[in-house]
C-alpha beads as a LAMMPS data file, in Angstrom:
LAMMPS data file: protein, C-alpha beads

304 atoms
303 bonds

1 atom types
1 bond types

-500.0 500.0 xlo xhi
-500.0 500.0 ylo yhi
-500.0 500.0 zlo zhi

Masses

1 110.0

Atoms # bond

1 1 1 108.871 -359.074 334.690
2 1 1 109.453 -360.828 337.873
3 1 1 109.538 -364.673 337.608
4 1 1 106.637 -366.794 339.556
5 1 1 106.158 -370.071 341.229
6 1 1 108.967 -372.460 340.436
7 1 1 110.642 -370.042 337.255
8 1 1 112.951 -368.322 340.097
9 1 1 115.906 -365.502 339.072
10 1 1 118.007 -366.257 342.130
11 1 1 121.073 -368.079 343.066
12 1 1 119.863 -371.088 344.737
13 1 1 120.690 -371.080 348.658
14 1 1 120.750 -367.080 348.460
15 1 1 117.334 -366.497 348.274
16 1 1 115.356 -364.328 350.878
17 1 1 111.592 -364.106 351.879
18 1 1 111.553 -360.174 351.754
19 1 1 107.608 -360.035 351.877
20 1 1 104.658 -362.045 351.468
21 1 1 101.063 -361.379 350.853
22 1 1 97.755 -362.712 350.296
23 1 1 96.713 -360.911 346.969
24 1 1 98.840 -361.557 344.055
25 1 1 98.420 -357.899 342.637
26 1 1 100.030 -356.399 345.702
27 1 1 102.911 -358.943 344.845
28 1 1 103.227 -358.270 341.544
29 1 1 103.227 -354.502 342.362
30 1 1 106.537 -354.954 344.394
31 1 1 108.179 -356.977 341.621
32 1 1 107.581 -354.738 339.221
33 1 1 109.367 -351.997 341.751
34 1 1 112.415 -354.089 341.998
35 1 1 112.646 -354.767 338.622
36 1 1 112.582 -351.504 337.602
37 1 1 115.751 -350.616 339.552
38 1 1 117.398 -353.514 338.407
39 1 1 117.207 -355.600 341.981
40 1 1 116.540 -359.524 340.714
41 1 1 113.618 -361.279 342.790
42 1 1 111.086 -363.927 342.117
43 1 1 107.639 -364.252 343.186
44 1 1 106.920 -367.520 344.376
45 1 1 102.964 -368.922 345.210
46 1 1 102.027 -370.597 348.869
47 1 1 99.307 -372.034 350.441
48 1 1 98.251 -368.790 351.869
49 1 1 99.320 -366.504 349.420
50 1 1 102.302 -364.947 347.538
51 1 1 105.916 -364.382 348.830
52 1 1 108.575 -362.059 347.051
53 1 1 112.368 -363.211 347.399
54 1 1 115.148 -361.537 347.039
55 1 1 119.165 -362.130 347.015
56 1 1 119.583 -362.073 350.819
57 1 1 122.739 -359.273 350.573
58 1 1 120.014 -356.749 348.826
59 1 1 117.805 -356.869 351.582
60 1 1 118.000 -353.691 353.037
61 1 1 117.780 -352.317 349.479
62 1 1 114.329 -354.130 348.924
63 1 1 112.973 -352.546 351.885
64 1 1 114.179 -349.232 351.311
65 1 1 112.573 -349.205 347.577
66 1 1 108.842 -350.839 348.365
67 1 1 109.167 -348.215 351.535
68 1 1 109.246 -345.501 349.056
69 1 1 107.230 -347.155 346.557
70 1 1 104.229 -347.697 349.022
71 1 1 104.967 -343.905 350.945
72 1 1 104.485 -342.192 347.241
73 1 1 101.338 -344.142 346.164
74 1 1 99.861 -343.196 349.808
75 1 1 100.671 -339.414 348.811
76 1 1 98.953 -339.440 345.641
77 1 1 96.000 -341.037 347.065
78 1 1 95.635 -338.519 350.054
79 1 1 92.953 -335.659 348.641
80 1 1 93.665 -332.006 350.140
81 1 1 91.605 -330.312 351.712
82 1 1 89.814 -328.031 349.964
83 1 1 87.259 -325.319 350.768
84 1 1 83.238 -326.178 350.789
85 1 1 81.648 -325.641 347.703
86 1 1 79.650 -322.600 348.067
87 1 1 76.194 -322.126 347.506
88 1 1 74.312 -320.157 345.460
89 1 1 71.729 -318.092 347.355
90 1 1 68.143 -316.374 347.258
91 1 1 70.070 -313.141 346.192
92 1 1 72.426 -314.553 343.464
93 1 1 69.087 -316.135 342.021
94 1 1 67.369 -313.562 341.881
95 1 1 69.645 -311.319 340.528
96 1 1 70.904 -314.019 337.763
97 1 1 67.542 -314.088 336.471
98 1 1 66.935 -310.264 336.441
99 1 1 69.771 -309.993 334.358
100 1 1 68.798 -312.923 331.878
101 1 1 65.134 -311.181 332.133
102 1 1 66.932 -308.259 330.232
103 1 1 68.089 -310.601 327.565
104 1 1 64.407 -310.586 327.050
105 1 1 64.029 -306.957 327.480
106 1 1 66.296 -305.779 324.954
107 1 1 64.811 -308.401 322.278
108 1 1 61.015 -307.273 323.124
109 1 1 62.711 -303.581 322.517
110 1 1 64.183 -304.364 319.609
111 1 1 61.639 -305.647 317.965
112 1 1 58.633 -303.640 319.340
113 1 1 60.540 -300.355 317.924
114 1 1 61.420 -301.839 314.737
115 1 1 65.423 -302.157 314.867
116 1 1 65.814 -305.894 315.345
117 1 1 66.626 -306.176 311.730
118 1 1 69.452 -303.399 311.780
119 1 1 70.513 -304.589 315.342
120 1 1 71.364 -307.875 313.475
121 1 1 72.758 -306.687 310.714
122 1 1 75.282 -304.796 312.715
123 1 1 75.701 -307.177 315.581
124 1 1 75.240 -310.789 314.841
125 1 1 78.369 -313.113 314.255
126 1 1 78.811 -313.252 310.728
127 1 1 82.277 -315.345 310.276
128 1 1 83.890 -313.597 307.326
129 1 1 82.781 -310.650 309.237
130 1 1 84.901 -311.673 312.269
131 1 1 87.659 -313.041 310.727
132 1 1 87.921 -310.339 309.082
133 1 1 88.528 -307.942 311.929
134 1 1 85.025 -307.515 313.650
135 1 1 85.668 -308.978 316.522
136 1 1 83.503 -306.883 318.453
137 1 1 80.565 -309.314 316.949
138 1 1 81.158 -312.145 319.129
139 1 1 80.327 -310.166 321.991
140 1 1 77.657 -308.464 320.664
141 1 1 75.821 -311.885 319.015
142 1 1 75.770 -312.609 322.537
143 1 1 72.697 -310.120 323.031
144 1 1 70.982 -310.783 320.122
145 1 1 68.186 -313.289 319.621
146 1 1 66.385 -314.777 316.689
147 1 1 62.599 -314.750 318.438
148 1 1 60.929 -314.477 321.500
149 1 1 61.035 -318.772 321.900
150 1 1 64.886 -318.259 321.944
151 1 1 65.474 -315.639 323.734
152 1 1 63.303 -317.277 326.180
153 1 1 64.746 -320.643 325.944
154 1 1 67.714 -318.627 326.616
155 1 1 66.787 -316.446 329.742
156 1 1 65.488 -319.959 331.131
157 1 1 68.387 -321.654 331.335
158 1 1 70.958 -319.281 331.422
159 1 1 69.431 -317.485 334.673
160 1 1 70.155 -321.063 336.128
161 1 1 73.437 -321.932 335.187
162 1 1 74.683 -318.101 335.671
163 1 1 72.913 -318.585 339.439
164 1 1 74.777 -321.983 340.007
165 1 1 78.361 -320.326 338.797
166 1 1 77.621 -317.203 340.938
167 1 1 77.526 -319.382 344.172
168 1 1 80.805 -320.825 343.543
169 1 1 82.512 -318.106 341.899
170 1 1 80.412 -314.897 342.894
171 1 1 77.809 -312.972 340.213
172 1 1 79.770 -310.449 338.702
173 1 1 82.925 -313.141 338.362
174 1 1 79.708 -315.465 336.638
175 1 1 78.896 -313.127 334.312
176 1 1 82.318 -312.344 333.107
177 1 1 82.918 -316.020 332.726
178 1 1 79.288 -316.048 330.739
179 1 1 80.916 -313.343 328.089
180 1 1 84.564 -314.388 327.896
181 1 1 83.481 -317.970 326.991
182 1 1 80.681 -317.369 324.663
183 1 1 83.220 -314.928 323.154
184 1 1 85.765 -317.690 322.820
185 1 1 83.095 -319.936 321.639
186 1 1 81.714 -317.559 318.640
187 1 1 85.489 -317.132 317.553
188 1 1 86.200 -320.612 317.787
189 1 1 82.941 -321.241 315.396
190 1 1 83.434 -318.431 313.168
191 1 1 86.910 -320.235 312.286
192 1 1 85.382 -323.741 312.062
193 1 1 83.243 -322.449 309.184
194 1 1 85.307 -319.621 307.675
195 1 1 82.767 -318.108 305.731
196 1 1 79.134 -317.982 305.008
197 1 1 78.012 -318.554 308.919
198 1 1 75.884 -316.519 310.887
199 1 1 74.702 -316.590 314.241
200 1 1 73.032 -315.153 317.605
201 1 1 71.526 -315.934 320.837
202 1 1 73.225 -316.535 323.945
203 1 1 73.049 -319.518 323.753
204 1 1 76.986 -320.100 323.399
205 1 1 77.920 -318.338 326.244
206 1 1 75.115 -319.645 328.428
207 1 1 76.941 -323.428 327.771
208 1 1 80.088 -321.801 328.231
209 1 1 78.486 -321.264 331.822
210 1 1 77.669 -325.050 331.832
211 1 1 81.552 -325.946 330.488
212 1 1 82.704 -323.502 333.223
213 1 1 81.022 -325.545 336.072
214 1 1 82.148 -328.770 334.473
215 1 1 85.752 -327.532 334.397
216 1 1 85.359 -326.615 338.087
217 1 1 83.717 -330.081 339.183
218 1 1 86.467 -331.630 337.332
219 1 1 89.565 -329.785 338.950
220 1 1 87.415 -330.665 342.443
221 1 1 86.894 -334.233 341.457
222 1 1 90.398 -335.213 340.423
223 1 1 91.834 -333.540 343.278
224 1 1 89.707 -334.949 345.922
225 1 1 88.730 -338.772 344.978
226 1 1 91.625 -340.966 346.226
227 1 1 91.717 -342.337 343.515
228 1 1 92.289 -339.036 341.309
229 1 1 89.881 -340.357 339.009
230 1 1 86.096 -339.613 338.021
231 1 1 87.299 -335.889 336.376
232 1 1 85.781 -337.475 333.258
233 1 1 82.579 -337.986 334.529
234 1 1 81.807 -333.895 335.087
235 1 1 82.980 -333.033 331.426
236 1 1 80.591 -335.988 330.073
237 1 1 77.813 -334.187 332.620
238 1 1 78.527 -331.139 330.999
239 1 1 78.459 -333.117 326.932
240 1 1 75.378 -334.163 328.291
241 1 1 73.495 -331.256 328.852
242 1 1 74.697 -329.706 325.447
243 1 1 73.311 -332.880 323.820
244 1 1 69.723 -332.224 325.705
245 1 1 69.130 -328.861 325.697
246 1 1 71.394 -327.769 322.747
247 1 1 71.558 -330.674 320.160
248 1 1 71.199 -330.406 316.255
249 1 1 68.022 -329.507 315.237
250 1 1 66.255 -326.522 312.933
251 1 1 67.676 -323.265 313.707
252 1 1 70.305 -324.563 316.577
253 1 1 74.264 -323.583 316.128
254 1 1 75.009 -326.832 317.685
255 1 1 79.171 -326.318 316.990
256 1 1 78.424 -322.833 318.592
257 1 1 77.332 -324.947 321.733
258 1 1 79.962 -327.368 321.599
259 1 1 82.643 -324.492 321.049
260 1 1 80.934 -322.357 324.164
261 1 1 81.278 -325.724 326.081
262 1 1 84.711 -326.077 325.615
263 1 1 85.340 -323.017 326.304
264 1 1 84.002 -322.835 329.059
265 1 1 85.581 -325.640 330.234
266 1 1 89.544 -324.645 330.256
267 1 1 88.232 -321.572 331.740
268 1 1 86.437 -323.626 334.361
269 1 1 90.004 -325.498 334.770
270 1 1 91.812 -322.447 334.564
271 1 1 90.046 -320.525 337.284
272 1 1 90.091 -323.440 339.661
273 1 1 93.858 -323.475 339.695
274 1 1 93.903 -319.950 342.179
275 1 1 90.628 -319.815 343.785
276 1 1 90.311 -323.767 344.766
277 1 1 91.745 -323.257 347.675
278 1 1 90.899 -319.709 348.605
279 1 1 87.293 -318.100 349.595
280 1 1 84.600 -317.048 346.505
281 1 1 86.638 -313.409 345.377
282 1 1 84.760 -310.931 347.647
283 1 1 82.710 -307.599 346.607
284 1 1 85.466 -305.266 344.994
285 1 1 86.342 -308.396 342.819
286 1 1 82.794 -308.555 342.204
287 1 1 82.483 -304.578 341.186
288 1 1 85.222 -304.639 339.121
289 1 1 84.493 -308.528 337.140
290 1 1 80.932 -306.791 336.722
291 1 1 81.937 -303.187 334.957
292 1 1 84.372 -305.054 333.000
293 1 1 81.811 -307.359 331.840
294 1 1 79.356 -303.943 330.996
295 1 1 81.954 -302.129 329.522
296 1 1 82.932 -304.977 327.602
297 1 1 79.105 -305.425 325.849
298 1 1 78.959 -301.237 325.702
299 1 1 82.536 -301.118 324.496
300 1 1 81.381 -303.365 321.540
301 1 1 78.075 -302.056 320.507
302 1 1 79.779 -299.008 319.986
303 1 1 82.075 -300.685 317.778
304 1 1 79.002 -301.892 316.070

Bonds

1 1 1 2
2 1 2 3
3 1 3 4
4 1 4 5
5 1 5 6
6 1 6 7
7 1 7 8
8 1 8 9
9 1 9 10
10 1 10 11
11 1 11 12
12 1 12 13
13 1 13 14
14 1 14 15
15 1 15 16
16 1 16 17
17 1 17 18
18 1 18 19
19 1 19 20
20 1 20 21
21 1 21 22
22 1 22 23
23 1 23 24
24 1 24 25
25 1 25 26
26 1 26 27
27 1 27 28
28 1 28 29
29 1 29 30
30 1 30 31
31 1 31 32
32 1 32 33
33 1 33 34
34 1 34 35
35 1 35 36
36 1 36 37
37 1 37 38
38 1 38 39
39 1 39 40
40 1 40 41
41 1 41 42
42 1 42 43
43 1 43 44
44 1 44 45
45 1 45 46
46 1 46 47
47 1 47 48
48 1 48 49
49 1 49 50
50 1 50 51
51 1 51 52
52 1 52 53
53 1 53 54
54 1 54 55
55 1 55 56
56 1 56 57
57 1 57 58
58 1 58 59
59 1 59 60
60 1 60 61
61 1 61 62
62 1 62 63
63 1 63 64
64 1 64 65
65 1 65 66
66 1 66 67
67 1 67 68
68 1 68 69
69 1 69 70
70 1 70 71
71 1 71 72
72 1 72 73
73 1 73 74
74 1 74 75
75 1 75 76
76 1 76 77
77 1 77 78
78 1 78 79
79 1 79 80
80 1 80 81
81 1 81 82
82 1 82 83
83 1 83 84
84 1 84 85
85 1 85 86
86 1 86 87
87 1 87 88
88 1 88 89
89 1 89 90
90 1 90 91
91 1 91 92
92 1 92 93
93 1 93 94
94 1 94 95
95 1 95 96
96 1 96 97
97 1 97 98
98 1 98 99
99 1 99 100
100 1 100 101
101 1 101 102
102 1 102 103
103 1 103 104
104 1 104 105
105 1 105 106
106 1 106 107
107 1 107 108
108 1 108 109
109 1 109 110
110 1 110 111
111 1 111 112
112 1 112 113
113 1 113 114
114 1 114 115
115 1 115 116
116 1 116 117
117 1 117 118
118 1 118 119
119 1 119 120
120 1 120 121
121 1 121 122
122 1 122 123
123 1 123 124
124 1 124 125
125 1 125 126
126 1 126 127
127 1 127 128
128 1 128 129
129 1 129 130
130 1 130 131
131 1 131 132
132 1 132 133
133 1 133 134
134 1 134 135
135 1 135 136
136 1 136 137
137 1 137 138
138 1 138 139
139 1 139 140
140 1 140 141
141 1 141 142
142 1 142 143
143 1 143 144
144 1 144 145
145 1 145 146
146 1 146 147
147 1 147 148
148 1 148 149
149 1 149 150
150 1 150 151
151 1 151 152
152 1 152 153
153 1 153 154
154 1 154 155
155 1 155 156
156 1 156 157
157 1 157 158
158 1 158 159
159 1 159 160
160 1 160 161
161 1 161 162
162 1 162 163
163 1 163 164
164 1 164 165
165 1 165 166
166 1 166 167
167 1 167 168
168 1 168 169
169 1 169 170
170 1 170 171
171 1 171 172
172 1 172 173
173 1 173 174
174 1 174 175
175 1 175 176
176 1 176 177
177 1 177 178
178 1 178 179
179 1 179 180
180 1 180 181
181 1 181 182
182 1 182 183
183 1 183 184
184 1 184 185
185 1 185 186
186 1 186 187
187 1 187 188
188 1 188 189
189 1 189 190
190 1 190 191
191 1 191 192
192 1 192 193
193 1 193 194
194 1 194 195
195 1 195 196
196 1 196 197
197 1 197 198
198 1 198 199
199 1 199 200
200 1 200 201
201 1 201 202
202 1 202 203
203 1 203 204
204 1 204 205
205 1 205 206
206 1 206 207
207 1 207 208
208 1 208 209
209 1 209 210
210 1 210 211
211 1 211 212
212 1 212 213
213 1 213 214
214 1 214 215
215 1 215 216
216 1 216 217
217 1 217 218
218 1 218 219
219 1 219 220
220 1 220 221
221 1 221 222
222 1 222 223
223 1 223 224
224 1 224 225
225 1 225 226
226 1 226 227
227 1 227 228
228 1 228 229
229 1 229 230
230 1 230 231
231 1 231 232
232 1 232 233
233 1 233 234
234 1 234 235
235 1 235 236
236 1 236 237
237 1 237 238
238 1 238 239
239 1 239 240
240 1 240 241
241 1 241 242
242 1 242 243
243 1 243 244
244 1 244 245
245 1 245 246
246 1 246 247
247 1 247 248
248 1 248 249
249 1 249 250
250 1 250 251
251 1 251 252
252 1 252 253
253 1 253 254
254 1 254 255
255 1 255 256
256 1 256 257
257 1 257 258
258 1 258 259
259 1 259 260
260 1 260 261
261 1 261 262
262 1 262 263
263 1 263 264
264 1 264 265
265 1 265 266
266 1 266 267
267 1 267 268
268 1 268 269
269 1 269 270
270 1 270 271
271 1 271 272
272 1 272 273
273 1 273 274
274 1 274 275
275 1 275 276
276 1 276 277
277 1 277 278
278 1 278 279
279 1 279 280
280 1 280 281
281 1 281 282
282 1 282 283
283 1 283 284
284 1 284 285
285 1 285 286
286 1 286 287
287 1 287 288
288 1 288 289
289 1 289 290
290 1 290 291
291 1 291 292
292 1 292 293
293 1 293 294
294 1 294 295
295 1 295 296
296 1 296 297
297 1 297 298
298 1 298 299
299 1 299 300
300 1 300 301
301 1 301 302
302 1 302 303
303 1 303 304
């Protein structure tokens, strides 16, 4: 580390003022520059402030390396511009929470015919199950519900969070993010437990929606502060709603939550990467994200 006040590195009578400045960080900051290329200097106190010497031949040097120093910090500091953050409008709302009104639908079904039972028995996301080669269960656990409470709880907030992803990414994108995460998620849990595990609801994938928007707002956030800080604060947002709406408690698969979360947050971080700086994918993109998405959950249940 560079020297200060009288503990000086330099030949005496070849020392050169190079720079001075009032805040002692700043000074310290161009030491440490010098230093690391090997270019001896000593920072030296004054009454108003802090001066940086140098050996008067290596001048030009000195310059040359703060110059870059200083021109590289101002780069990383600079936040690109980046397209508005679309909204989610009366359309995408509505039609979020028609589809997470047939979450309900298919419960009421189910259980008003008699077949919620056998629906279960063949669809829910039984780990050994999975592990075992069934993977078409954590897809199809996805659909399935416990009671009408849960599959409310469910259509509730997942209508929401499936509305607020389908202004920023489009509805049928949304919805394929809502099944590839909870997906992801129910794997993820199945091999936490390994065995003797079962579970259904939505639930998994409808905080894989939340970890998808927290993935988003973090790309966004560390790429627009100057600072290229605060990305932490969206994934704690995100913690934070799994810890209110999904905590521990009787008959909650809180790891499922966590596991949907995280999920859903590398894909939030994943699809930021080519559509941050591009417009919300338009209608074919749509089409196509949304019959994937209902092949996928047919594709399965036939499985089933």
């Amino acid at each position: 580390m560079a020297a200060t006040d009288d503990d000086a590195v330099l030949p005496k009578g070849r020392a050169l003022t190079f720079a001075a400045t009032s805040r002692k960080r700043e000074a310290e900051d161009w030491a440490l520059v010098l230093t690391a290329e090997g270019l001896a200097n000593a920072t030296r106190r004054t009454a108003t402030g802090w001066r940086l010497e140098v050996d008067a031949d290596r001048r030009e040097e000195a310059d040359a390396l703060v110059d870059a120093w200083q021109r590289e910090r101002a780069e990383r500091r600079a936040a690109p511009r980046l397209e508005p953050v679309p909204e989610t409008d009366a359309r995408q709302l509505a039609l979020a929470y028609g589809l997470a009104l047939g979450l309900v639908a298919f419960h009421v079904g189910l259980e008003s015919t008699g077949l919620h039972h056998a629906y279960v028995d063949a669809g829910d996301s039984q780990a050994v199950l999975v592990l075992d080669g069934q993977l078409h269960r954590v897809v199809t656990a996805l659909t399935l519900h416990a009671d009408v409470p849960h599959v409310a709880g469910n259509a509730l907030f997942g209508g929401f969070f499936l509305a607020a992803l389908a202004g920023r990414l489009g509805l049928g994108c949304a919805v394929l993010a809502f099944l590839s995460s909870g997906a992801l998620g129910n794997f993820a849990n199945a091999l936490w437990y390994g065995h003797g595990h079962s579970s259904v609801g939505a639930s998994t994938g409808v905080f894989g929606l939340v970890g998808v928007l927290a993935g988003l707002a973090a790309w966004r956030r560390h790429q627009t502060l100057p600072t290229r800080r605060g990305a932490w604060v969206a994934i704690a947002a995100g913690l934070g709603v799994v810890a209110m709406l999904g905590g521990p408690g009787p008959k909650v698969d809180f790891s499922a939550h966590v596991f949907g979360l995280v999920a859903g947050a590398f894909a939030g971080l994943a699809i930021s990467l080519p559509l941050a700086r591009r417009p919300r994918p338009g209608l074919a993109a749509q089409t196509t994200a949304f019959a994937v998405s209902a092949l996928l959950v047919l594709g399965c249940w036939r499985l089933a």
